[in-house]
PAGUKOL-759073 format. One record per residue (C-alpha): x, y, z; residue number from 1. Coordinates in nm, 2 decimals, decimal comma. Example, Ala and Ser with C-alpha at 12.3 -4.5 7.8 and 13.67 -1.06 7.14 Angstrom:
BEGIN
1,23  -0,45  0,78  1 $
1,37  -0,11  0,71  2 $
***
This chain:
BEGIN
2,91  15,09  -11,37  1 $
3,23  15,23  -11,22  2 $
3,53  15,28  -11,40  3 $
3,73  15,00  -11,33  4 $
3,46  14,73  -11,42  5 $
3,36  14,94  -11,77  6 $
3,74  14,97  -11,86  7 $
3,73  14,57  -11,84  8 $
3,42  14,55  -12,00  9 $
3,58  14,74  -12,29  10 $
3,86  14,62  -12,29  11 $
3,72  14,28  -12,32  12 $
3,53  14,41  -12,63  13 $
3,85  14,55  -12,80  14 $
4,00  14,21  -12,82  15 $
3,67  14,02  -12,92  16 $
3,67  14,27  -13,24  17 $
4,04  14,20  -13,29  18 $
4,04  13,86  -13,22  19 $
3,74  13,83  -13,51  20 $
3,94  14,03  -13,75  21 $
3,87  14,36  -13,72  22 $
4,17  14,52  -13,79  23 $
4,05  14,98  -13,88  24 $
4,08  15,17  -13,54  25 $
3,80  15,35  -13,60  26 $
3,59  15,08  -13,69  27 $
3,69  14,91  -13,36  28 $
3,61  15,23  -13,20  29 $
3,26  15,26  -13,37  30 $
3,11  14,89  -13,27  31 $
3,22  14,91  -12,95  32 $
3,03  15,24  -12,86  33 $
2,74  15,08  -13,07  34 $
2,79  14,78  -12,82  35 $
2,79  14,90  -12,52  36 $
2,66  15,27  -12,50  37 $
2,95  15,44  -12,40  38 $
3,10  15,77  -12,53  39 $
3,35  15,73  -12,76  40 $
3,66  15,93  -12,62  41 $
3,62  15,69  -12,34  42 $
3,67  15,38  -12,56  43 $
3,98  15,63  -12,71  44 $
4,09  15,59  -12,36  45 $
4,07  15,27  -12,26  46 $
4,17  15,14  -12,61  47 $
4,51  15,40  -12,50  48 $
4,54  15,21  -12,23  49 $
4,56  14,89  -12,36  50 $
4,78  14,96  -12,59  51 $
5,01  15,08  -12,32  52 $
4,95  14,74  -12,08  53 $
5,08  14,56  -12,38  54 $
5,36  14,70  -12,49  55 $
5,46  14,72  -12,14  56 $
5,44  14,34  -12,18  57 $
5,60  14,31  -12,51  58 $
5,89  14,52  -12,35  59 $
5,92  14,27  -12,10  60 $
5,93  13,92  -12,33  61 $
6,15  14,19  -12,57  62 $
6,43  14,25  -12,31  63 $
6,38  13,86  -12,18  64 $
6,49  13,74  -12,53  65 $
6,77  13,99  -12,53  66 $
6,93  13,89  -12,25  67 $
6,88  13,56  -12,33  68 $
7,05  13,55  -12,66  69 $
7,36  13,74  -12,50  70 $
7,40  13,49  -12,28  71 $
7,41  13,23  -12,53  72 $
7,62  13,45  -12,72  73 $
7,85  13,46  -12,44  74 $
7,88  13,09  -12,37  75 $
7,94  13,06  -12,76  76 $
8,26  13,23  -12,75  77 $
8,38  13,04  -12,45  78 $
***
C-alpha cells in the first residue's frame, strides 16, 4: 500500500471512530493500529495531518465569517 492510499485509508478510520463517539486520542490511536496493522507513529502522523487539513479549513469559513460580518457592520452604520 503506498503512502498516499494508506494516509486515506486512515484517515478514513480516524473519522469513523470520531464520528461513533470516540472522543481519547489515544484510544483513537490504539483501534486504528488494531484495525489496520499499521505502526502507530504513522497513525500519529496522519492523525497530525488531519488535524492540520482541518483547521486549514476552519481558518478559511473563520476568516469568511469575518469579513462577512464587517461588511454588514459597515452597511449598518451607513
Amino acid at each position: 500500500m503506498n503512502r498516499t492510499n494508506q494516509s486515506t485509508v486512515i484517515k478514513a478510520a480516524i473519522n469513523s471512530l470520531l464520528d461513533k463517539g470516540v472522543t481519547d486520542k489515544q484510544d483513537i490511536y490504539t483501534k486504528v493500529v488494531d484495525e489496520l496493522g499499521v505502526p502507530r507513529p504513522t497513525v500519529r502522523r496522519v492523525a497530525r495531518d488531519l488535524r492540520n487539513e482541518l483547521l486549514e479549513k476552519i481558518q478559511i469559513l473563520q476568516s469568511d465569517t469575518k469579513t462577512s460580518t464587517a461588511t454588514v457592520e459597515a452597511t449598518a452604520e451607513q
